[in-house]
N, C-alpha and C positions, 0 to 999 in steps of 0.2 A: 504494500500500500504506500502510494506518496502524497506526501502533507508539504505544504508549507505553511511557516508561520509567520504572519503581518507584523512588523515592525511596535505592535502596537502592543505591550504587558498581559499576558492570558488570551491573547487572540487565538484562535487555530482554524485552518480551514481545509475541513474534508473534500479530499480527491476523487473518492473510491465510494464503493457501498459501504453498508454499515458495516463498522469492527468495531472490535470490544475497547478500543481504544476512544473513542467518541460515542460517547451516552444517548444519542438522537444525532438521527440523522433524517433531512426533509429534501422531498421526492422534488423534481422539477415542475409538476403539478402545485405542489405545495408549495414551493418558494414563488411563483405566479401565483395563487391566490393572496397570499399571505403581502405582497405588495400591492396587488390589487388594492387590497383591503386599508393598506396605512397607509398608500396615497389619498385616500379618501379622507383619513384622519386631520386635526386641525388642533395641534399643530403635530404634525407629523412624528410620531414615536420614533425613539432609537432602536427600538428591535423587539424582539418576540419574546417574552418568559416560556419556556414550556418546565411544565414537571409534576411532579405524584404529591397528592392531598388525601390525609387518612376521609373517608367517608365511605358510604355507600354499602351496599349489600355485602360486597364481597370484600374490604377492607379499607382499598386505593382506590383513586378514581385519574383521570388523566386533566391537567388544569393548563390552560393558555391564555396570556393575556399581554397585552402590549405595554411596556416599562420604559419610561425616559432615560434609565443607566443603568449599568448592572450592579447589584450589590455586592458586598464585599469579600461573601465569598462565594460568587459566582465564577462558573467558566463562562466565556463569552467565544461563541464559533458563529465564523461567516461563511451562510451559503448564499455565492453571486451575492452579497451588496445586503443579502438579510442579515442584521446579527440575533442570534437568538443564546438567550441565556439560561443556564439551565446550574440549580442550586446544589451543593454538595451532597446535599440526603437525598434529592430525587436522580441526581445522574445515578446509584447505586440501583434503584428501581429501573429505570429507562437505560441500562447499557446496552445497548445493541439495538434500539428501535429504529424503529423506520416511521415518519410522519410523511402519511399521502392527502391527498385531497382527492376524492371521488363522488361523481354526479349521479346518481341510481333514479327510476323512476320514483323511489319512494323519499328520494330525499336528495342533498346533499351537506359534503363539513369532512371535518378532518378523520383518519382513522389512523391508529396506532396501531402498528404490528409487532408486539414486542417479545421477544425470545424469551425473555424468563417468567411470563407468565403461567402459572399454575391452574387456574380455572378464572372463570369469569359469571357475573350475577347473570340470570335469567335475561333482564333486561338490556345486558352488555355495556352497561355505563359504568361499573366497577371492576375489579379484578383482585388478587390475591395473587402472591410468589412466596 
């Protein structure tokens, strides 16, 4: 796998598909919606939070939300131009995910594909590892 890292303290930006080395990883689907979306913003966010929040049926549930700077002890990785931040306790949950963006007749929004998942609630909006 090859990485380079940006000039810029905690920056890193994936080459390749997911490896256990980068906690999330976001599909080219994903990184176009996900700008789509904060061009529209006012005033335009610095980049995406993604990461794991205790709730729901089955323990964790997947949380995303747009953040002016990363916190302190965040990693910060850029795909194409997105920075997205992801927190020390959730990158251990999300190591090796994949973030797509898919359009189905029944819907559409983000899905999580994450390898260390162990079961998931009925409804599919929680999970447990």
């Amino acid at each position: 796998m090859s990485t380079s890292t940006s000039t810029t303290p905690n920056v890193e930006t994936p080459q390749a598909p997911p490896a256990k080395k980068f906690p999330v990883v976001l599909t080219p689907t994903a990184i176009a919606k996900v700008k789509e979306i904060m061009a529209q913003q006012s005033p335009v966010p610095a980049g995406l939070r993604v990461g794991v929040v205790g709730g729901g049926c089955s323990g964790f549930s997947y949380s995303m939300s747009f953040e002016n700077a990363a916190g302190m002890m965040d990693k910060t990785f850029n795909f194409e131009g997105v920075k997205v931040f992801v927190d020390a306790t959730s990158a251990m949950y999300l190591n090796g995910c994949q973030v797509d963006y898919v359009e189905t007749l029944e819907g559409a929004g983000f899905k999580f594909e994450n390898p260390n998942v162990k079961s998931t609630c009925g409804c599919g909006s929680s999970f447990s590892v």
